[in-house]
N, C-alpha and C positions, 0 to 999 in steps of 0.2 A: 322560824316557827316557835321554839322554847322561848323567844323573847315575846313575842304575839301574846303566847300563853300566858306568861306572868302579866302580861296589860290588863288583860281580860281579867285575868285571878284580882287582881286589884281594884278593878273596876267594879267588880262584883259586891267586894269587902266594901268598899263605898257604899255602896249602894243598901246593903246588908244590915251591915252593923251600928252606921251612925259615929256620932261625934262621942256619945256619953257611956257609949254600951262595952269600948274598945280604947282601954287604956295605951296601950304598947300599941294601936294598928298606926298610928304614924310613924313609929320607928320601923314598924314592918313591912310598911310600906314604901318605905324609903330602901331600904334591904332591899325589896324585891326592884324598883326600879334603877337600884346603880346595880345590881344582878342583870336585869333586863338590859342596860346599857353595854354591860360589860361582854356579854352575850350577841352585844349585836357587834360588840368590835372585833367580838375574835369571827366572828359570820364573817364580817367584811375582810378580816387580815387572813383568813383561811381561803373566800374567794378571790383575792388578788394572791396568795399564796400558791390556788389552782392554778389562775391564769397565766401565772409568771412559770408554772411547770409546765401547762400545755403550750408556751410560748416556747418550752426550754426545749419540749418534746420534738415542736414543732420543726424550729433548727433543724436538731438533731436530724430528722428526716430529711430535711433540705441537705444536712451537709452527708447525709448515707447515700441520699440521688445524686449530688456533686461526686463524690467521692467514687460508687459506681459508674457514672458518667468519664469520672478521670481515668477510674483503671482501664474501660471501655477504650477511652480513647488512645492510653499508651497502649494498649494489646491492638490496638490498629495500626495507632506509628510503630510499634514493635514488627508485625507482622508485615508492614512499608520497607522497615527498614532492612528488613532481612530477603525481601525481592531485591531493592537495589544493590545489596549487596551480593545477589546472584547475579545480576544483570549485568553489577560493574564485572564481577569476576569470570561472566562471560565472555565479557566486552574484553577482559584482557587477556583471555585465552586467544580470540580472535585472534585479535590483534599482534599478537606471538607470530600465531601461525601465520598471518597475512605476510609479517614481516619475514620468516621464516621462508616462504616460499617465493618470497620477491628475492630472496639473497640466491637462493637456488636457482631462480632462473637468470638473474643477472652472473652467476658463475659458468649457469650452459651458455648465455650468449657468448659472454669473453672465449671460454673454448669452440666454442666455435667459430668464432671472429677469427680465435689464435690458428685453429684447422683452416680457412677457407685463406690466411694470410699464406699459411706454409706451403696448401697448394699453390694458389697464386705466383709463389716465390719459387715452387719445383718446376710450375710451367714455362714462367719465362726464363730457368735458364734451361730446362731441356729445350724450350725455339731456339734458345743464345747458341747454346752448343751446335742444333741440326743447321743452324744459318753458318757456323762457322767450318762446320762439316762439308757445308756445300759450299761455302767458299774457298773454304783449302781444295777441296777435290776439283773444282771446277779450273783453280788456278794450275794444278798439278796436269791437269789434264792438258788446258796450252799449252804449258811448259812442256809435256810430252810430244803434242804434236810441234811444237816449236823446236825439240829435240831432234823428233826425227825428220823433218822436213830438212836440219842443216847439216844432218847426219846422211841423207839422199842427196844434195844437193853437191856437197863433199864428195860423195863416193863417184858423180857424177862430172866435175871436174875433174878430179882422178883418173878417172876414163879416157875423158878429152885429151888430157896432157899427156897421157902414156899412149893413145892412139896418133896424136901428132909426131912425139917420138918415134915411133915405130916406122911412120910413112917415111921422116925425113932421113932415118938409118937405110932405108932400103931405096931410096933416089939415090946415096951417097955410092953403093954399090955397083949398081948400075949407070952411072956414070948420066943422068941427067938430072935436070934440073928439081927441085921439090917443087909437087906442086902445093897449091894456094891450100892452107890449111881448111876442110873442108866444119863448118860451124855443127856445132853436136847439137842433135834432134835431141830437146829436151821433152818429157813429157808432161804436159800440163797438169799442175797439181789441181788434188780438189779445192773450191771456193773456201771450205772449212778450214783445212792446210794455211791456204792465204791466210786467210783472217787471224788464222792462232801465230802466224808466221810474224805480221803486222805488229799483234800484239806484244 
């Protein structure tokens, strides 16, 4: 605009004053157009001066919305990172405990395995012993009837022989013959007797 002006202001003096009326208006003239030049360069270096600030401005803003956008998004991975680090720290509580209660029941089965072995192990030898209980007693028991049956059978000989003596002392007295030794009524044992007798 102030350069505009000085064209004009010049333009006028031309027109005005002439060649013969204005001694100095060519020097003056000249004055005001390297003014008016001078005027338009600092115009041009002041608006490339703007533009190189509102370009600077401009950045700036780019790099304040970067820059908010950044912090935005570390307070997100921030706010990420501290879930998965409850989640992991969950995860390894679990995981404690899962282990923890697998050791615990793997300790009640072995005690119980060790309890259902010791019965196992009381029962067969309390059978071992009641089988040998009844084998000793069942063996004692034939041997008893097998005792007394040879112990009757003894006493009953005994008889025979001491009654055949007796007959043949009293044939000798009386002066006849003896007679035929008469065979001793035995009585028949029971089947059971046999059998333990056998054995």
């Amino acid at each position: 605009r102030l350069a505009q002006a000085i064209l004009d202001l010049v333009c006028m003096m031309d027109v005005g004053s002439g060649d013969s009326t204005a001694p100095h208006g060519g020097e003056l003239k000249d004055m005001l157009v390297e003014q008016a030049l001078q005027s338009e360069l600092l115009n041009q270096e002041m608006r490339t001066k703007d533009w190189d600030r509102w370009q600077m401005l401009q950045l700036l803003h780019e790099k304040d919305d970067q820059l908010r956008h950044e912090e935005c998004a570390v307070s997100h991975q921030r706010g990420i990172l501290l879930r998965v680090e409850g989640a992991a720290c969950h995860y390894q509580l679990l995981t404690i405990f899962r282990a923890w209660y697998s050791h615990l029941w793997k300790v009640e089965v072995d005690r119980t395995v060790v309890r259902m072995r010791d019965r196992l192990t009381s029962t067969k030898i309390r059978d071992a012993c009641e089988t040998v209980v009844l084998v000793v007693s069942g063996v004692t028991r034939r041997q008893q009837h097998a005792g007394m049956n040879a112990m009757s059978l003894h006493a009953a000989v005994q008889r025979c022989s001491q009654s055949v003596k007796y007959t043949g002392d009293r044939d000798l007295l009386h002066g006849t013959l003896p007679a035929a030794p008469s065979r001793p009524t035995m009585s028949v044992m029971p089947s059971p007797a046999r059998s333990s007798v056998i054995d």
